[in-house]
C-alpha positions in Angstrom: 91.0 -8.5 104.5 88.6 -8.1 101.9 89.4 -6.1 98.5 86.5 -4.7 95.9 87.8 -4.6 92.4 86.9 -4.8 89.2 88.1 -7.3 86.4 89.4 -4.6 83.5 91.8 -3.1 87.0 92.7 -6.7 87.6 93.6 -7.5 84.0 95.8 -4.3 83.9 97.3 -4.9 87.3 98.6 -8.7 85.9 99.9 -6.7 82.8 101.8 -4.1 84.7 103.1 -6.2 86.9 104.5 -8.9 84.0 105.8 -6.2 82.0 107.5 -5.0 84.2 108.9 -8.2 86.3 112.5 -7.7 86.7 112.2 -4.9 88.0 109.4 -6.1 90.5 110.9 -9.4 91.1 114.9 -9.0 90.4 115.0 -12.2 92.9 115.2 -15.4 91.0 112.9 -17.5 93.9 110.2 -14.5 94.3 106.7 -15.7 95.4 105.4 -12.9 92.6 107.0 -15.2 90.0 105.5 -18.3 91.4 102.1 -16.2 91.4 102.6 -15.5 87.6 103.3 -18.9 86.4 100.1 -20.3 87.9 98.2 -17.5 86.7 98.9 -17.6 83.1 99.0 -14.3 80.8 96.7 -12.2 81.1 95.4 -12.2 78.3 94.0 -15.6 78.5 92.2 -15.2 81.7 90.6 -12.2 80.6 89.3 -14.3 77.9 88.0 -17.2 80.0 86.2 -15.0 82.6 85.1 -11.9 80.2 81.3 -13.2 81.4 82.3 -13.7 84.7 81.1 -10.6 86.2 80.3 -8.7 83.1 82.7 -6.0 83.7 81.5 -5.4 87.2 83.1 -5.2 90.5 84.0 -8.4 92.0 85.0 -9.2 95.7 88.2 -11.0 97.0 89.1 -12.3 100.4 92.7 -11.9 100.9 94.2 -14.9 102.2 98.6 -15.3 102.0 99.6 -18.8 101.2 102.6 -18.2 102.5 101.4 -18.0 105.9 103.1 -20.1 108.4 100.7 -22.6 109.5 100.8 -23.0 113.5 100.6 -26.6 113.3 104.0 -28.4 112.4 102.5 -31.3 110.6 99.2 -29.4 108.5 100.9 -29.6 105.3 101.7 -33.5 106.2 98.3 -33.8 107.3 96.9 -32.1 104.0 99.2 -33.9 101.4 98.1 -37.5 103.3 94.4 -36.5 103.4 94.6 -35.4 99.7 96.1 -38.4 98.9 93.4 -41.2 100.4 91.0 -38.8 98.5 93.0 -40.0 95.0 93.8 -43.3 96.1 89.5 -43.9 96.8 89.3 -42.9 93.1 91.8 -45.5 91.7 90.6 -48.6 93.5 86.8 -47.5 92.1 88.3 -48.3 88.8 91.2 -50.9 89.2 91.1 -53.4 92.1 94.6 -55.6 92.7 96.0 -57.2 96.1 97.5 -54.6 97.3 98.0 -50.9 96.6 101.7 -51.2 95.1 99.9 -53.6 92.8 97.5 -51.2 91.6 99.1 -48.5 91.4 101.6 -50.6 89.5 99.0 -51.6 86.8 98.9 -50.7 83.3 95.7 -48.5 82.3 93.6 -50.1 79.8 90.9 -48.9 77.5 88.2 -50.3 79.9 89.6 -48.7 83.0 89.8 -45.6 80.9 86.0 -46.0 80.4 85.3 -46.9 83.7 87.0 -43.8 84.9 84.7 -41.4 82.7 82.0 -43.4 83.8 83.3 -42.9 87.6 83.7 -39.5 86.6 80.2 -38.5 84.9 78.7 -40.0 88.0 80.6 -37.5 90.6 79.8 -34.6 88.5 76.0 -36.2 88.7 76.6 -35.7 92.4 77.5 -32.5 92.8 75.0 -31.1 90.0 72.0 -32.5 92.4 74.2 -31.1 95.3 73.9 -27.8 93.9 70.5 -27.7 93.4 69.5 -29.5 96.3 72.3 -28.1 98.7 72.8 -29.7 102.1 73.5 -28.4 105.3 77.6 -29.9 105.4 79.1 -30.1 101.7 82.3 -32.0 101.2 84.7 -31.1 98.1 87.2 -33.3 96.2 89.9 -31.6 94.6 92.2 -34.4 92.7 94.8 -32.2 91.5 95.6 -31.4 95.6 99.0 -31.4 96.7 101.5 -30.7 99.0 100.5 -27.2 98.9 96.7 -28.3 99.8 93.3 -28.1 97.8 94.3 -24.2 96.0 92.7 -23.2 92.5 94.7 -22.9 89.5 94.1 -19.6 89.4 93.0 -17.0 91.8 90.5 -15.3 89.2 88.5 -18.3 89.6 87.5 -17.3 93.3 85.2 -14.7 92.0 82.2 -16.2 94.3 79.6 -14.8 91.3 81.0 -17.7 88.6 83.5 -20.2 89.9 82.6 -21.7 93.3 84.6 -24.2 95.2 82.4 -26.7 93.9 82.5 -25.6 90.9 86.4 -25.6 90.3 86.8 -29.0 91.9 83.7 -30.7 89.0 85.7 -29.0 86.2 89.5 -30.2 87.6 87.9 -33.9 88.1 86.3 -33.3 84.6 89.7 -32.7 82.6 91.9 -35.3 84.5 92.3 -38.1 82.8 92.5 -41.3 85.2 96.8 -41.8 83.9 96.8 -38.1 85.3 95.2 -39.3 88.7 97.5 -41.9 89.0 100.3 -39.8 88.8 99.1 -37.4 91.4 98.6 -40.2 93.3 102.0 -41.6 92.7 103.9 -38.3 93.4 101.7 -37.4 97.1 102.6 -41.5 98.3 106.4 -40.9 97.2 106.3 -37.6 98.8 104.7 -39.2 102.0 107.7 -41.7 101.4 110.3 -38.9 102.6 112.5 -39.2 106.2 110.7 -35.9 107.0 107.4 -36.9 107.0 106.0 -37.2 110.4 105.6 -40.8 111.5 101.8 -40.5 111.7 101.7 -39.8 107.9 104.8 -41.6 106.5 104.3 -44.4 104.1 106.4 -47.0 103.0 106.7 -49.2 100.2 107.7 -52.5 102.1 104.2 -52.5 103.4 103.1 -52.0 100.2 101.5 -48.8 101.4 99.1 -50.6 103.7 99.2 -47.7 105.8 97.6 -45.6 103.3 94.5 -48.3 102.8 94.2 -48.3 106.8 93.5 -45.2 106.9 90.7 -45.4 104.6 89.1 -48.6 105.8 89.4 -46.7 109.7 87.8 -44.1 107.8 84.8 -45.7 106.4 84.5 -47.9 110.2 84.3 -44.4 111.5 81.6 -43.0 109.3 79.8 -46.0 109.0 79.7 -45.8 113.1 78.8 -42.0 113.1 75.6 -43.4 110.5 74.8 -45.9 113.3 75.0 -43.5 116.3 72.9 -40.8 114.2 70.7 -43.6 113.7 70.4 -44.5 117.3 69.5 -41.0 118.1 66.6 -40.9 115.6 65.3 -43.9 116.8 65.4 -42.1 120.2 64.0 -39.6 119.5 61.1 -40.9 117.6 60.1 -43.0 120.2 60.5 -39.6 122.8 57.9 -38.1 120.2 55.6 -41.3 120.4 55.5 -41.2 123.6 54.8 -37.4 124.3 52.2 -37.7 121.1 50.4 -40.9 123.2 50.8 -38.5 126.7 49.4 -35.7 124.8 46.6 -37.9 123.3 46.2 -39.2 126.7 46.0 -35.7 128.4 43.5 -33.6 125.6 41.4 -37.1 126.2 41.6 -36.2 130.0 40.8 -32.8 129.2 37.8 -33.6 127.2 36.2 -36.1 129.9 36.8 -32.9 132.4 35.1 -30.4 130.2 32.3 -33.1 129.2 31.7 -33.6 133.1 31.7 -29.5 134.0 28.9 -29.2 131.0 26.9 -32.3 132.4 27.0 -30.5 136.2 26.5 -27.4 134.4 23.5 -28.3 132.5 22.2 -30.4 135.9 22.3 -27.2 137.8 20.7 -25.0 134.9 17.5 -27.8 134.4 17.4 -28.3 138.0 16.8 -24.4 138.8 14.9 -24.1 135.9 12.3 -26.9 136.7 11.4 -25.3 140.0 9.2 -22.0 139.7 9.9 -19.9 142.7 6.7 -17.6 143.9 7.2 -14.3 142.3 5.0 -11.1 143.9 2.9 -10.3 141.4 2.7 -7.0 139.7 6.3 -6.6 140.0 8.9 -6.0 137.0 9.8 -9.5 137.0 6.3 -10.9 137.4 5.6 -8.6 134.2 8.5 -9.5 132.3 7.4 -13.1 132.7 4.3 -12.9 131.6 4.8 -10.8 128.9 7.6 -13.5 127.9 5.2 -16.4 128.4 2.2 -14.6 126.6 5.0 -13.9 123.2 6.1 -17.8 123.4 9.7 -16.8 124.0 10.6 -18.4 127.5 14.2 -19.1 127.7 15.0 -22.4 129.0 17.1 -21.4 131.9 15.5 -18.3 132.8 15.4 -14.5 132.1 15.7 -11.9 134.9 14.8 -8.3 133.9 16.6 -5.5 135.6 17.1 -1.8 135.8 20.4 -0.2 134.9 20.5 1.5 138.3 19.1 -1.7 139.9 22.7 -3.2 138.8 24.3 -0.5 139.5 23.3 -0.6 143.2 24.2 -4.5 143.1 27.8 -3.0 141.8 27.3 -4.8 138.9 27.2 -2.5 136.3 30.2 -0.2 137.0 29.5 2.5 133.8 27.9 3.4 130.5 29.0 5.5 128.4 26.3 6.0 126.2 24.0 7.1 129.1 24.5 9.6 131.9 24.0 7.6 135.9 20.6 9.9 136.0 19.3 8.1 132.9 19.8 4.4 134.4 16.5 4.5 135.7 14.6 4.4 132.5 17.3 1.8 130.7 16.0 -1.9 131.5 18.8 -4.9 130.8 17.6 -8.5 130.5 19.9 -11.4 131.2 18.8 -14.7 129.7 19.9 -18.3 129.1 18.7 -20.4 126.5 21.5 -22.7 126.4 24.0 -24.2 128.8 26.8 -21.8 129.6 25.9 -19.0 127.4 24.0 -15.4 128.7 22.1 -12.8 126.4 22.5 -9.4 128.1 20.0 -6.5 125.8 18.9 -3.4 127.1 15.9 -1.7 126.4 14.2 1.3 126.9 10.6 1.2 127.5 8.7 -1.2 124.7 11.9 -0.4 122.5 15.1 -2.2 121.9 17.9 0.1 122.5 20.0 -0.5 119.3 23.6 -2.4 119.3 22.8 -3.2 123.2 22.8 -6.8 123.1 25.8 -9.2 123.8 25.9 -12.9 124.4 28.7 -13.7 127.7 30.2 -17.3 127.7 30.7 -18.6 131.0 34.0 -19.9 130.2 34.9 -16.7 129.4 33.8 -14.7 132.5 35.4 -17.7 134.7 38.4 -16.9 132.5 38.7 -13.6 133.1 38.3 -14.0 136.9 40.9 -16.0 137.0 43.3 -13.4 135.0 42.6 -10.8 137.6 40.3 -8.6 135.4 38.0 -6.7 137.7 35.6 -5.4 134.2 34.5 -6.3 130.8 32.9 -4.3 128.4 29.8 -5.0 126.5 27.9 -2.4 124.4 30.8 -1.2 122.5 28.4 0.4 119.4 24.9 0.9 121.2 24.0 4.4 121.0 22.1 6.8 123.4 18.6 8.9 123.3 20.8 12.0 123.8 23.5 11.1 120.9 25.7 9.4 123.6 28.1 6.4 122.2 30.2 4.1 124.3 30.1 0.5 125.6 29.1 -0.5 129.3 31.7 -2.3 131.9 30.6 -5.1 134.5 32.0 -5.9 137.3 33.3 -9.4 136.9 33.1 -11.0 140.1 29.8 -9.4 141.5 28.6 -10.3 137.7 29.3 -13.9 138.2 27.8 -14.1 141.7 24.4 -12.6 140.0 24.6 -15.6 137.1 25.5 -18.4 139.8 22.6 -17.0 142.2 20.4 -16.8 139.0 21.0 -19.7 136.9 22.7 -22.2 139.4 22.0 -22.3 143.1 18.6 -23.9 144.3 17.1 -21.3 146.2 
């Protein structure tokens, strides 16, 4: 569950409820009481988190830690796992023969120094952590016991000010390493107990060898997790090497097939264009290549002059919008090719250039749109007719490139 509320109501509730405690709690072992005492007065906390939330409202997930935990040995489980966290901490700062040894140890000024040091260097850590946040974050909570990793106060879960991260850099910040030690020193002895399951139960005639076991197994296991991680990047840098040297290998392929279509292509055009096939003179193609020849402006491949009812008996031009079917008798259109692949199409009327009826059709693109299934393509979308008409022309794709192959390509 999930509770909105705001500090001043939280403040007042923790007065209430200490004023008026024996009649709340008349029970000497009541969980409220245990509550209480790690809360502190009220006073106080309203002190150290007046700038928490500035008065506002703050939101709490309700979680009992009372609950029953389903598995029998969690609390073992946490207590040992909190305990190779503080026991890692010692032996960064005093080394021995064994554990009972160190542990043993008095503390002096340079392991006090070292500890700070140790300390400053965590807090390093988790600063860069915090502004360069990972996908998996790990906390260290020294002060964890058999009751697992809780805050010292449940004000301090107020997720605006005092983050998990936080709360475990400021506990690690105010333990002193004697304090560590004696955390340390209370989880093993607690560990030591006939009740502890046997997976989790130290003893001191080892001198808690157990306990450094479990750490060393734990670096082995991390340090073999780095190696398998490792392994898979190395996999899979060499999968991308080799589908960057396929890919290479294929747009190289692709290239050498594109290169040979344009050299065919361009055969095809010069080869048609070098022969000159007997036109009847007089005719409308005979005059438009004269008229082209006498102007300079031959195109290399060819031009073909047309009417628009001339195409549209081929079934080539399918409609115009800008001019009525009775009208397609006075509109001439002009294919050309100048260069390999591409087609001007311009209509005229007459001497005059009809305007925004000119378009240039790729090859590529007509074969394209063949092979999607398109039966038309517009051209023409802004020319404009004598009678005020506006509207682009569609052409019939396939019959469009049969008159381009026939035109430009096949040796007639």
């Amino acid at each position: 569950p999930t509770l909105y509320i705001k500090l001043a109501d939280i403040f007042s509730l923790h007065s209430l409820v200490t004023d008026n405690l024996p009649v709340v709690a008349p029970s000497r072992d009541d969980p409220i009481k245990e509550l209480l005492a790690d809360l502190g007065t009220a006073k106080s906390n309203e002190s150290d988190l007046s700038g928490a939330a500035n008065g506002g409202e703050i939101t709490l997930t309700l979680k009992s830690r009372f609950t029953v935990q389903e598995d029998p040995n969690a609390e073992a489980r946490a207590l040992f796992m909190a305990t190779k966290r503080l026991v890692l901490y010692m032996i960064k700062v005093q080394t021995g023969t064994n554990l009972m040894e160190i542990i043993c140890r008095p503390i002096s000024h340079e392991d006090a120094d070292r500890w700070i040091a140790v300390v400053r260097e965590e807090l390093a850590e988790k600063e860069h952590d915090r502004r360069h946040p990972k996908r998996t974050n790990s906390s260290f909570d020294p002060r964890a016991s058999l009751r697992g990793a809780r805050a010292q106060s449940v004000y301090s879960e107020a997720p605006s000010a005092y983050s998990e991260d936080r709360r475990d850099a400021l506990d690690l910040e105010s333990m002193t390493y004697a304090e560590l030690k004696h955390n340390a020193l209370e989880n093993i002895i607690a560990l030591e107990q006939p009740h502890t399951p046997q997976q989790f139960r130290l003893s001191r005639h080892n001198n808690y060898q157990d306990l450094l076991n479990a750490l060393a197994a734990d670096i082995r296991q991390k340090h073999r997790r780095r190696m398998d991680r490792q392994r898979e990047i190395e996999a899979t840098r060499a999968t991308l090497s080799q589908l960057d040297s396929k890919a290479a290998f294929l747009e190289d392929q692709l290239k050498s097939y594109n290169d040979y279509i344009e050299q065919c292509l361009h055969t095809l055009a010069n080869k048609k264009g070098a022969k000159h096939k007997f036109i009847l003179p007089f005719t409308k193609q005979w005059s438009h290549e004269r008229e082209l020849e006498r102007a300079g402006r031959q195109p290399k491949f060819g031009s073909y002059k047309y009417s628009a009812r001339q195409l549209a008996d081929k079934g080539v031009l399918l409609s115009w919008a800008a001019y009525a079917p009775e009208h397609w008798g006075q509109v001439n259109l002009v294919l050309s090719s100048d260069e390999v692949g591409v087609f001007h199409l311009e209509a005229s009327s007459g001497s005059m250039m009809l305007p925004g009826a000119s378009a240039n059709l790729l090859l590529d693109d007509l074969l394209q749109a063949q092979y999607e299934g398109r039966l038309a393509i517009g051209v023409f979308d802004e020319a404009k007719g004598e009678s005020g008409g506006v509207g682009g022309a569609r052409l019939a794709v396939n019959l469009l490139l049969h008159l381009v192959f026939k035109k430009f390509y096949r040796d007639e």
